[in-house]
C-alpha positions as CSV (number, residue, x, y, z in Angstrom):
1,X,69.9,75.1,107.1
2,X,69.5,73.9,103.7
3,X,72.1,75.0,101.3
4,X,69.6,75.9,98.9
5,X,68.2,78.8,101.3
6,X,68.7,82.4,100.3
7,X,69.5,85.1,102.3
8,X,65.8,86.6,101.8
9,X,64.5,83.1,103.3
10,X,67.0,82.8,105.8
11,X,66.4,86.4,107.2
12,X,62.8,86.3,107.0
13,X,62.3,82.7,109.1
14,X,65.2,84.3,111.3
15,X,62.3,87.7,112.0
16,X,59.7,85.1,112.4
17,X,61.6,82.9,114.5
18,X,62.5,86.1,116.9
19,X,58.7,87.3,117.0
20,X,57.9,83.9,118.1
21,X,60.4,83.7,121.4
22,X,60.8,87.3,121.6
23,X,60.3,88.0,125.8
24,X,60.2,84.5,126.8
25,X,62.7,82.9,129.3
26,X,65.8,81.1,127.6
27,X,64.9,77.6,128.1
28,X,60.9,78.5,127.0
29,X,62.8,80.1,124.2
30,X,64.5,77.5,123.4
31,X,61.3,74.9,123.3
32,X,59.6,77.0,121.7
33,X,61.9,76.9,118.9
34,X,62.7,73.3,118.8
35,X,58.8,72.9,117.9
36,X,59.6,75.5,115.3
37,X,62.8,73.9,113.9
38,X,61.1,70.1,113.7
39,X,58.3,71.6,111.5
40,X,60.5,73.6,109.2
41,X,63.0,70.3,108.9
42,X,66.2,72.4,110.9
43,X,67.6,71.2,114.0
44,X,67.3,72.9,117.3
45,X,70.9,74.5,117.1
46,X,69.6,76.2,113.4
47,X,66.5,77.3,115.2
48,X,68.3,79.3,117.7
49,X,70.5,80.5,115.6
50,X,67.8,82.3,113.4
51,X,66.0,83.4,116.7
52,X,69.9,85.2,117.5
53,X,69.7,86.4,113.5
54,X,66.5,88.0,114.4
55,X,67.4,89.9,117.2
56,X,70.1,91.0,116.0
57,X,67.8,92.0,112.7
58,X,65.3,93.7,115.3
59,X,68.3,96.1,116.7
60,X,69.8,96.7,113.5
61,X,66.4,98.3,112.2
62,X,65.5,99.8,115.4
63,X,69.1,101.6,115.2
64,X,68.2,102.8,111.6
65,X,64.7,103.7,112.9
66,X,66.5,106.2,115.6
């Protein structure tokens, strides 16, 4: 990810990156997200790393919610 990439940034492509893949199978997932990645100028490791970020975003505020 580029170093000049703030948290806000990074968290909110990491939600958008999770909505995206969210109930796919792993390697669809994974696909998916390398489209994502080439048009955002990441690499396909960054990519599923946000998508990770996100989920664990999605729990941490569905815990909260609860």
């Amino acid at each position: 990810m580029s170093d000049g990439m703030t948290k806000a940034v990074r968290d909110d492509l990491a939600k958008l990156a999770y909505a995206l893949a969210r109930g796919l199978p792993k390697d669809d997932a994974k696909s998916l997200l390398g489209v994502f990645a080439r048009d955002r100028d990441l690499t396909d490791d960054m990519a599923w790393a946000l998508y990770v970020r996100g989920k664990e975003l999605a729990r941490r505020q569905k815990e909260r919610a609860a």
